[in-house]
C-alpha positions as CSV (number, residue, x, y, z in Angstrom):
1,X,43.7,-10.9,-28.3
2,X,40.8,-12.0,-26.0
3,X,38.1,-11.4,-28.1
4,X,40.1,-13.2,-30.8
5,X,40.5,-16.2,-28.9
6,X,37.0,-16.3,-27.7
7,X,35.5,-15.6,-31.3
8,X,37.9,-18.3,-32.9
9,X,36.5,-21.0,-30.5
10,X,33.0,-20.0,-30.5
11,X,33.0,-20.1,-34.1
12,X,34.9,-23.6,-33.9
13,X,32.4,-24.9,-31.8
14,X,29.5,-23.8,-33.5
15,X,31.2,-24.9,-36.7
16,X,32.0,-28.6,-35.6
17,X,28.5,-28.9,-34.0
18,X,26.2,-27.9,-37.2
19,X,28.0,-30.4,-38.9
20,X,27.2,-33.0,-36.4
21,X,23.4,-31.9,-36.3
22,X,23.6,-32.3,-40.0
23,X,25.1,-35.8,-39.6
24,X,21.5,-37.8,-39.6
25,X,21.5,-38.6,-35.8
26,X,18.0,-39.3,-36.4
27,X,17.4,-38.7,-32.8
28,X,17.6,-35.0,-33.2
29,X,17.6,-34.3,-36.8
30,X,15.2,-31.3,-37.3
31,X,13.9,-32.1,-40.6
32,X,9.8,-32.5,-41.3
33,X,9.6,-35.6,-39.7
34,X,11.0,-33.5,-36.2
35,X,7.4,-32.7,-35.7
36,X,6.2,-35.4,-35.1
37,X,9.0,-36.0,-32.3
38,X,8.0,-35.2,-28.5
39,X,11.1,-35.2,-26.9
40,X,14.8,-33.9,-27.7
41,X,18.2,-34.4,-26.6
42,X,20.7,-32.2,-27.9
43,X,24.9,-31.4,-26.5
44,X,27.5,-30.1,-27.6
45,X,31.1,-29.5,-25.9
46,X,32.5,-26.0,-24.1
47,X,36.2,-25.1,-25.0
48,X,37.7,-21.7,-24.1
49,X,40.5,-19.6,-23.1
50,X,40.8,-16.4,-20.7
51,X,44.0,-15.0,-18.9
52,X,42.1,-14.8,-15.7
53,X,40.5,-18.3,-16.0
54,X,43.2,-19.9,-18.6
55,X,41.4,-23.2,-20.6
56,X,38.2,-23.8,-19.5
57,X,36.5,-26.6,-20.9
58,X,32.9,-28.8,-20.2
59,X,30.1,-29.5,-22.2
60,X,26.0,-27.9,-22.8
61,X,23.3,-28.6,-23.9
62,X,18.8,-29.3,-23.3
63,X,16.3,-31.4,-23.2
64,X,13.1,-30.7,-24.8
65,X,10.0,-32.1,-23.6
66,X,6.1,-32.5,-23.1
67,X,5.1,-34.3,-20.2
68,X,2.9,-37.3,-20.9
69,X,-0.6,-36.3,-21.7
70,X,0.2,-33.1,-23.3
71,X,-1.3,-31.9,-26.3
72,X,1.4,-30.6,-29.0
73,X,-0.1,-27.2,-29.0
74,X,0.8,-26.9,-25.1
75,X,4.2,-24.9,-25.1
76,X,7.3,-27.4,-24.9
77,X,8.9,-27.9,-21.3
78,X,12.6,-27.4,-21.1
79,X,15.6,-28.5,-19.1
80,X,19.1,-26.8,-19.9
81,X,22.4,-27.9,-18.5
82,X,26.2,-26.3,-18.5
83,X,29.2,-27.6,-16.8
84,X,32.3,-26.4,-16.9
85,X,36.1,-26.6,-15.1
86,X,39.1,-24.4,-15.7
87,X,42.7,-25.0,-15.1
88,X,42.3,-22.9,-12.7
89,X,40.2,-25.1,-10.5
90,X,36.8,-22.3,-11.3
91,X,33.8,-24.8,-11.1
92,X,30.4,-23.6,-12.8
93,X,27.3,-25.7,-13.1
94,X,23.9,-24.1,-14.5
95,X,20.9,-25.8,-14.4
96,X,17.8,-23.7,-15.6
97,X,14.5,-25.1,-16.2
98,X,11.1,-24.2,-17.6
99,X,7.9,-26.7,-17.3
100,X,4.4,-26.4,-18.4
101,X,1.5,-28.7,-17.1
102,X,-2.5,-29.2,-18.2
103,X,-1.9,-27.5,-21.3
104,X,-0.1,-24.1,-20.3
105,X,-2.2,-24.2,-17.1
106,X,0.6,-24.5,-14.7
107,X,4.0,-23.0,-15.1
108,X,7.2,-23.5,-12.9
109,X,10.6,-21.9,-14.2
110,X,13.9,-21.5,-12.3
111,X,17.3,-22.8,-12.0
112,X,20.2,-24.7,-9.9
113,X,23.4,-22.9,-10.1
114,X,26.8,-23.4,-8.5
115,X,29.5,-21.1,-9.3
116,X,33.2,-21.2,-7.9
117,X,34.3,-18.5,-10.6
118,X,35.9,-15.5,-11.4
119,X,33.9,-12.3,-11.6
120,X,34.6,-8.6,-13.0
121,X,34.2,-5.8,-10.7
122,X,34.1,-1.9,-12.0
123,X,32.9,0.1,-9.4
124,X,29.0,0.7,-9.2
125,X,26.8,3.5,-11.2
126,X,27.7,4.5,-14.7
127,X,30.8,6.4,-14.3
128,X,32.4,3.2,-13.2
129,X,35.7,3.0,-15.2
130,X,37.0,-0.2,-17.8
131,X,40.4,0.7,-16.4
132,X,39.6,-0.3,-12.7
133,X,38.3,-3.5,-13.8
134,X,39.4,-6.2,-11.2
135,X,38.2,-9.7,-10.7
136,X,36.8,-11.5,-7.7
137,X,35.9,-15.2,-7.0
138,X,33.0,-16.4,-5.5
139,X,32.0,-19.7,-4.2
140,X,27.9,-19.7,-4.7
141,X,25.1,-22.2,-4.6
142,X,21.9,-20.6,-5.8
143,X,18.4,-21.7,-6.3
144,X,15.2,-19.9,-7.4
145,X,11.9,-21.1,-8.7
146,X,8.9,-19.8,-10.0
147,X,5.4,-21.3,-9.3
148,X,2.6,-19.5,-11.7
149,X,-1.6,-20.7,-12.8
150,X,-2.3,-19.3,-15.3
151,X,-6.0,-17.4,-16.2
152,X,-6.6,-16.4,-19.2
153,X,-3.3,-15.8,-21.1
154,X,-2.2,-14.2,-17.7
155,X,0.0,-16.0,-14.8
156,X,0.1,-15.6,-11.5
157,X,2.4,-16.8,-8.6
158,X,5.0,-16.6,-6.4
159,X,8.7,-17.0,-6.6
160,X,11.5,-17.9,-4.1
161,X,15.0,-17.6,-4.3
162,X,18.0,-18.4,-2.2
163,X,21.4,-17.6,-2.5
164,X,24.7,-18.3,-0.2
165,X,28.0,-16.6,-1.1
166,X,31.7,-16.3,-0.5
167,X,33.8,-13.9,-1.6
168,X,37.6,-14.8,-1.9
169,X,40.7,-13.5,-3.1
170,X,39.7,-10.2,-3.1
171,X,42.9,-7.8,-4.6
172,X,44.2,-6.6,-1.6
173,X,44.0,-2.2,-1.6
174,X,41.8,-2.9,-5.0
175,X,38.8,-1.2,-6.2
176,X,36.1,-3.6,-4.5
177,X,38.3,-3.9,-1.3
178,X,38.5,0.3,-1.0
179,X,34.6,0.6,-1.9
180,X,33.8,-1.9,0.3
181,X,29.8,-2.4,-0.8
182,X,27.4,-4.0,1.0
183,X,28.1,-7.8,0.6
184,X,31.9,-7.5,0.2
185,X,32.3,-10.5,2.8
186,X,29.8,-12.8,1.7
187,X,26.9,-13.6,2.8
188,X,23.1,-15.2,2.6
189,X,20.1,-13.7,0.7
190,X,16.6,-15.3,0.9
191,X,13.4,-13.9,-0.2
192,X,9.9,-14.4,-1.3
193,X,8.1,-13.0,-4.4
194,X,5.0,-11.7,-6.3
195,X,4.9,-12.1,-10.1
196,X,2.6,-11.5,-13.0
197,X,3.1,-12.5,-16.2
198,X,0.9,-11.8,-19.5
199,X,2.0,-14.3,-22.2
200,X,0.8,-13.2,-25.7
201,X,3.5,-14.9,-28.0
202,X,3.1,-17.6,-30.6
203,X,6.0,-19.6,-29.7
204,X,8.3,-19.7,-26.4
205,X,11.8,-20.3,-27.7
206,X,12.1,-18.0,-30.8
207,X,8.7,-15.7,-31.0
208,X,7.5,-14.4,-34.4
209,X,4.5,-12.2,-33.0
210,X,2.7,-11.2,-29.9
211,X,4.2,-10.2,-26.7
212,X,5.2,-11.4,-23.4
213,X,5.2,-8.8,-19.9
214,X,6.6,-9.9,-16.1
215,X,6.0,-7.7,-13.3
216,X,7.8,-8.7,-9.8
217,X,7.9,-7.6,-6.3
218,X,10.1,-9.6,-4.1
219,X,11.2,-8.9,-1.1
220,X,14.8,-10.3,0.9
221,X,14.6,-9.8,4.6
222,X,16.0,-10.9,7.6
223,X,12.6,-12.4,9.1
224,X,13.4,-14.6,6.2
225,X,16.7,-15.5,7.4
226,X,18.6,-13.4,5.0
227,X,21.4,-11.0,5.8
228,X,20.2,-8.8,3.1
229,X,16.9,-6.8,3.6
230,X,15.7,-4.9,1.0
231,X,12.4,-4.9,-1.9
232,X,13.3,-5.5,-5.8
233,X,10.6,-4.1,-8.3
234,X,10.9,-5.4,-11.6
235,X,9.8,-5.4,-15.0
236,X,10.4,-6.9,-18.8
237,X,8.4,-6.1,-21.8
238,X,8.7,-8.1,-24.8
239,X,6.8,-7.5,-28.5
240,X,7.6,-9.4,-31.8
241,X,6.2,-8.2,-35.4
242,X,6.3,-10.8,-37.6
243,X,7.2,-9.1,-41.0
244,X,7.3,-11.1,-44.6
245,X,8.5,-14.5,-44.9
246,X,9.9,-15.7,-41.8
247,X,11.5,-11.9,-40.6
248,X,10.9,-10.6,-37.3
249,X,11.5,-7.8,-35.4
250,X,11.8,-8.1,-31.6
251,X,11.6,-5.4,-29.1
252,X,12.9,-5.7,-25.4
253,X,12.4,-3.4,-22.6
254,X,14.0,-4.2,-18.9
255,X,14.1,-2.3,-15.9
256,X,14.8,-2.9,-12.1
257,X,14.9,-0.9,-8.6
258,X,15.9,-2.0,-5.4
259,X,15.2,-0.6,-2.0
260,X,17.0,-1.1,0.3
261,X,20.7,-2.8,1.3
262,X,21.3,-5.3,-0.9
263,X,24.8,-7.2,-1.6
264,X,26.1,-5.6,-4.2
265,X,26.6,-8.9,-5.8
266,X,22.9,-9.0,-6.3
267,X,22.6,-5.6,-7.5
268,X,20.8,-4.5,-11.3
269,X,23.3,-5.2,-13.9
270,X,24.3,-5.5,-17.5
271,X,26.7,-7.2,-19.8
272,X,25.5,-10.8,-20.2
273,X,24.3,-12.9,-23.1
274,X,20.3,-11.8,-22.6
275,X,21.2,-8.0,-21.7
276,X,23.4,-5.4,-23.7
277,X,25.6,-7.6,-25.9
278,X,28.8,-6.5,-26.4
279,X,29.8,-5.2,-22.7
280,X,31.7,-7.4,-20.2
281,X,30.3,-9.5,-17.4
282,X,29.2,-6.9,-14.6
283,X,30.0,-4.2,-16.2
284,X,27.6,-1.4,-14.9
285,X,26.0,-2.6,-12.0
286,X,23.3,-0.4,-9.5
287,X,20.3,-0.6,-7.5
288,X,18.5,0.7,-10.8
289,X,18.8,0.0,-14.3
290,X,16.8,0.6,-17.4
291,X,17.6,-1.4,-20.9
292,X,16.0,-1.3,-24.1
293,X,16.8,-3.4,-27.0
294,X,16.1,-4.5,-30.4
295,X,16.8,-7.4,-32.6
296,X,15.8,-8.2,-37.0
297,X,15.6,-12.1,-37.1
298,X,16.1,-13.5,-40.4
299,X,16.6,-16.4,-42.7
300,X,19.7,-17.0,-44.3
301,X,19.7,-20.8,-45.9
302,X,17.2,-23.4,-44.9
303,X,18.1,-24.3,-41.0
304,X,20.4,-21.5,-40.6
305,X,19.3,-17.6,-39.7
306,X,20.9,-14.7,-38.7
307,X,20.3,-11.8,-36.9
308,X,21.7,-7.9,-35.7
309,X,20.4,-6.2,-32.6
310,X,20.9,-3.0,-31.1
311,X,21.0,-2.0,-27.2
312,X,21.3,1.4,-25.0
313,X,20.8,0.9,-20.7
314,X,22.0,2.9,-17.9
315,X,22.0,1.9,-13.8
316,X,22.2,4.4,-11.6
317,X,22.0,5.0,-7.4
318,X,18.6,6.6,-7.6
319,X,15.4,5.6,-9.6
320,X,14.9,9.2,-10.9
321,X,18.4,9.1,-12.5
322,X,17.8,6.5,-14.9
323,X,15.9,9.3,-17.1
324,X,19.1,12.0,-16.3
325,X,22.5,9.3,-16.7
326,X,24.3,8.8,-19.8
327,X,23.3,5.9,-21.9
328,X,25.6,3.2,-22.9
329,X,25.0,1.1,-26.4
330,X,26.0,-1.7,-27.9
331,X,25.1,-3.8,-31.2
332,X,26.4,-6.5,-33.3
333,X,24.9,-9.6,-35.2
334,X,24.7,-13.4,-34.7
335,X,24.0,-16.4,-36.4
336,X,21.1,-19.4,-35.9
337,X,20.9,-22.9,-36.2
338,X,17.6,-24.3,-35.9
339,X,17.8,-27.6,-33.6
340,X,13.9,-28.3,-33.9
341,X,11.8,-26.7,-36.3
342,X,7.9,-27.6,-34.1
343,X,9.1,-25.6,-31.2
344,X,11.9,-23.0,-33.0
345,X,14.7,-23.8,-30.7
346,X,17.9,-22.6,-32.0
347,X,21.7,-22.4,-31.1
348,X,22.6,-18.9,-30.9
349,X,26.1,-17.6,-31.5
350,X,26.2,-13.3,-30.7
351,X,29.2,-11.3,-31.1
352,X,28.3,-7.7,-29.5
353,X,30.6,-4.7,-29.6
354,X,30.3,-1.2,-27.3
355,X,31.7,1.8,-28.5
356,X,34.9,2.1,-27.2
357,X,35.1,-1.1,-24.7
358,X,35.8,-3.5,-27.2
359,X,33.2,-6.8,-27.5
360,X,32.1,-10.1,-26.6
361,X,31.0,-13.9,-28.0
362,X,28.4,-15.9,-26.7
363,X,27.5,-19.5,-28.0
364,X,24.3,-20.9,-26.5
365,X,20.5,-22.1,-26.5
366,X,17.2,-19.9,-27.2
367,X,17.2,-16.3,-28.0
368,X,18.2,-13.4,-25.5
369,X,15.0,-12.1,-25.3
């Protein structure tokens, strides 16, 4: 009945706000004369309904940009926003950001987040049961930037993030209460990082070719006033073949290891709208993890596309495991509306299914990967 509920008012949404793109707002119509437009405003209202949460409701949405003196080949600068409230008196705010400067010269991405949520917990590693699934709320301001130059079509720079959490209303003689993991009574994390990024596509909201790579190395330690010390090695691989017409293929490949004690409320995880699809919030969550995924973009009718996507990951304690754990999959398909046709930013609305775990809607902006 969940999934029912949350697929009726995705859908609803994404119904009601088409029709109101297709309106002729002429401030955000993407038609021809949209290229020719610098700057776009687009929102659209949140409506939803979980057990755990009961109605949730708030609103989304972007802002598209070039700063002033930009050329229109420079990649587009983008603000997103989210709010919502529940019944329930859960609080989430996302603000995520990505800016370009001198013509892709300089590049600062990150977010502002505050969450006073619910959360699942499973158990950690990838024998972690769907039965034991318990939830956990968590008061959390959060803030991480990224400051990159870029050489060539590579970037370099350094990223810092901070986080401060409370844990509440933990079930008492639960799962997360008997496993007690690092973290489990809240806590700070503050760190410094390395990054590396090789930037190959043709377009940064919805690539048709080329590829993107990110290497990190940050580091959380407590001569950095964090409570957590331990080293996070990451990496994500992206490549796009552009096939006839306007048909793409996209490829994804994302792993992380951590070294070290961190919260396990920071640990690797998947089940989100950018990484396996279909699985619930949190639900395998380790100090390592390995996904790969796919995705077949395609045109449907003029300003609307779909798309189907396919996705198998694993976490596990030890680095080495990843290659020796079970693989989990998921799949499903999703629908596109284009919302400005210069820079290919689209609405996305994803319904992903596991195998045996049932599956999940998402409604927002920009692809998952």
């Amino acid at each position: 009945m969940k999934v029912i509920r949350k697929s009726f008012f995705c859908g609803l949404i994404f119904f009601f706000y088409t029709n109101f793109v297709l309106a002729n707002f002429s401030f955000h119509i993407p038609n021809e004369d949209s290229l020719k437009i610098r700057n776009q405003f687009l929102a659209y209202p949140i409506a939803y309904y979980l057990p755990e949460t009961r109605w949730g409701f708030g609103g989304a949405g972007f802002y598209n940009f070039r700063f002033k003196g930009e050329p229109s080949t420079s990649f587009p600068s983008q603000l997103q926003f989210a709010a919502t409230y529940t019944i329930n008196k859960q609080l989430v705010i996302l603000i995520p950001f990505e800016l370009y400067k001198k013509n892709n010269l300089y590049k600062s991405k990150g977010e502002l987040t505050y969450f006073k949520y619910l959360f699942n917990y499973y158990g950690i590693g990838v024998d972690s049961k769907f039965s034991d699934r318990e939830t956990f709320e968590v008061t959390n301001p959060r803030f991480k930037i990224d400051f990159l130059k870029r050489i060539n079509k590579t970037f370099l720079g350094v990223r810092a993030a901070f986080d401060n959490f409370d844990i509440i209303n933990i079930k008492p003689s639960g799962k997360l209460f008997n496993d007690s993991p690092s973290g489990i009574n809240g806590g700070r994390m503050m760190g410094l990082g390395v990054l590396l990024q090789n930037d190959h596509r043709d377009f940064l909201f919805n690539s048709t070719k080329g590829h993107y790579l990110e290497f990190e190395i940050f580091k959380s330690s407590k001569y950095l006033s964090s409570d957590f010390s331990f080293t996070r090695l990451s990496f994500n691989g992206m490549k796009y073949v552009k096939l006839m017409g306007d048909h793409t293929l996209a490829f994804n490949v994302n792993g992380t290891s951590l070294i070290g004690n961190p919260a396990f409320y920071d640990m690797a995880f998947f089940g989100s709208p950018k990484i396996m699809r279909g699985y619930q919030d949190r639900r395998y969550l380790d100090k390592n993890m390995l996904v790969v995924q796919s995705e077949y973009r395609f045109p449907i009718y003029r300003l609307l596309g779909g798309v189907t996507f396919l996705s198998s990951g694993t976490v596990a304690n030890r680095f080495s495991s990843l290659f020796d754990n079970s693989y989990k999959f998921a799949y499903g398909a999703g629908l596109r509306f284009t919302l400005n046709k210069k820079d290919r930013v689209r609405l996305r609305l994803d319904y992903g299914r596991t195998l045996n775990e049932g599956g999940a809607m998402y409604l927002t902006v920009n692809e998952a990967f």
